[in-house]
C-alpha positions as CSV (number, residue, x, y, z in Angstrom):
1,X,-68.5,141.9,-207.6
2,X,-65.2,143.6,-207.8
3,X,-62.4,141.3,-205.8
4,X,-61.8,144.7,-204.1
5,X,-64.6,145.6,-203.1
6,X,-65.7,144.4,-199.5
7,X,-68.1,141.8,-199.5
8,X,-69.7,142.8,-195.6
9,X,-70.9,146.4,-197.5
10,X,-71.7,144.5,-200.3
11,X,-74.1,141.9,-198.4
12,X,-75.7,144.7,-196.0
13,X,-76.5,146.5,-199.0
14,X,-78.2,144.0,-200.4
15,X,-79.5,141.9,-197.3
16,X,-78.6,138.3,-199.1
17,X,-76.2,136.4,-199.9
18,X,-75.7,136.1,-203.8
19,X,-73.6,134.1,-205.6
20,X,-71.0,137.3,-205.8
21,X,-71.3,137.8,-202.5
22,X,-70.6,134.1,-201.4
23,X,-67.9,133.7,-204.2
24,X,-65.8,137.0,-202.7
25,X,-66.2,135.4,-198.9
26,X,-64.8,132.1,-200.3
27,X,-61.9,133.5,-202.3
28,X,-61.3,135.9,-199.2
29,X,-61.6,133.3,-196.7
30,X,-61.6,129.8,-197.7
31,X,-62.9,126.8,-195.8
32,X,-63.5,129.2,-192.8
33,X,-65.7,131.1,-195.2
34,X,-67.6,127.9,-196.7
35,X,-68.4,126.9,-192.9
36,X,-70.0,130.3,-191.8
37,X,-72.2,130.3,-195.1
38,X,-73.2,126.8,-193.5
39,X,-73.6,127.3,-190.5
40,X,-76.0,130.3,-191.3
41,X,-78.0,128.5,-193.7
42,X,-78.7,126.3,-191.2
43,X,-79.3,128.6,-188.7
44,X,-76.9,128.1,-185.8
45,X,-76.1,132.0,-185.1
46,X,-77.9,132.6,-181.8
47,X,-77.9,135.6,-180.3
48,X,-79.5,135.6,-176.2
49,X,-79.6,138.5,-173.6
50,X,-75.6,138.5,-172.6
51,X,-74.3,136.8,-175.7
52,X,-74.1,135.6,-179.2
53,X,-73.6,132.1,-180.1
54,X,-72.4,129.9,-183.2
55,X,-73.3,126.2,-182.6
56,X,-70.8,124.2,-184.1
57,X,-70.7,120.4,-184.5
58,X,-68.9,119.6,-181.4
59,X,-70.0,122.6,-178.9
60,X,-71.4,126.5,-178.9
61,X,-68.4,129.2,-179.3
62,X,-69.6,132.8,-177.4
63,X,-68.7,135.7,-179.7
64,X,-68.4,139.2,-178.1
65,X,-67.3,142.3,-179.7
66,X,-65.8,140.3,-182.9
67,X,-63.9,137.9,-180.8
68,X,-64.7,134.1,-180.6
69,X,-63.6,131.4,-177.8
70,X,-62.6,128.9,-180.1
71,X,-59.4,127.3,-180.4
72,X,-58.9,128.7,-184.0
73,X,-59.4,132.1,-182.7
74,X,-56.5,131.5,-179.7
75,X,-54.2,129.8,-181.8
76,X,-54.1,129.6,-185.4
77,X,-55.3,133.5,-186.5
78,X,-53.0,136.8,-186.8
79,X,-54.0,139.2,-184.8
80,X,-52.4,141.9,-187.1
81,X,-54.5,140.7,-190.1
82,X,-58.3,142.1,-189.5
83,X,-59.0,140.1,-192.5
84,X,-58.5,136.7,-190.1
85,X,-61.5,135.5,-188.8
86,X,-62.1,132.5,-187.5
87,X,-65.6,130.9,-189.2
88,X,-67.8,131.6,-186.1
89,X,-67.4,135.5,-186.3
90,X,-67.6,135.2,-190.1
91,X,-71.2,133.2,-189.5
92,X,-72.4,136.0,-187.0
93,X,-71.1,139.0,-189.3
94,X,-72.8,137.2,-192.2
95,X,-76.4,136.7,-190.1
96,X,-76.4,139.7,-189.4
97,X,-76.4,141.3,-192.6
98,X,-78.9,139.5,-193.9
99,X,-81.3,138.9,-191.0
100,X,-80.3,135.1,-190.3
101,X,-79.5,135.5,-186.4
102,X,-82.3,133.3,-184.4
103,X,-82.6,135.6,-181.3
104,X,-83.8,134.4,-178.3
105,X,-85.2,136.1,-175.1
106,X,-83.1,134.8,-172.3
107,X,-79.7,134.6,-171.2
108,X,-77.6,132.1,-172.4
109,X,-75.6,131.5,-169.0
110,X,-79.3,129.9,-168.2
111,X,-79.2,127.9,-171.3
112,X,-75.6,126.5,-170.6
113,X,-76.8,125.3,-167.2
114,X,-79.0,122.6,-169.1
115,X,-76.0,121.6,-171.6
């Protein structure tokens, strides 16, 4: 895959993630780009009636319309780079391309009373 080319187009073309695929998501993002593969492979991109969620290790980050509520998101990103993505909107872009999102058929503000 061609360093320029842009590896979201690339994946949804080809609905997995290959090795040229994974390798442009790590050069373009780094660690934040190794956790989303992870987090996907292990299938914590949930997407309920209201929202989407990324489980992470410590608690569940809501992502709605490309924007997360993490602290990494808040703090540490540009907001003039669109290439800045925080790892749980990279994990829910990646799912999504290749059919990884575990959907579930409720709401999640139901599902957060319980946590």
């Amino acid at each position: 895959m061609d360093p320029g080319d842009d590896w979201r187009s690339t994946l949804a073309e080809a609905g997995e993630l290959t090795g040229d695929v994974a390798s442009a998501i790590l050069e373009t993002h780094g660690d934040r780009g190794r956790r989303a593969m992870e987090a996907v492979a292990e299938r914590r991109v949930k997407r309920y009636r209201d929202f989407t969620v990324v489980v992470g290790h410590e608690d569940e980050y809501v992502i709605e319309g490309g924007e997360c509520t993490c602290a990494d998101a808040r703090y540490n990103l540009d907001e003039a780079d669109p290439e800045q993505r925080c790892w749980h909107v990279l994990a829910v872009e990646i799912a999504e391309r290749v059919d990884a999102v575990d959907h579930h058929d409720m709401w999640y503000s139901e599902v957060r009373e319980f946590l």
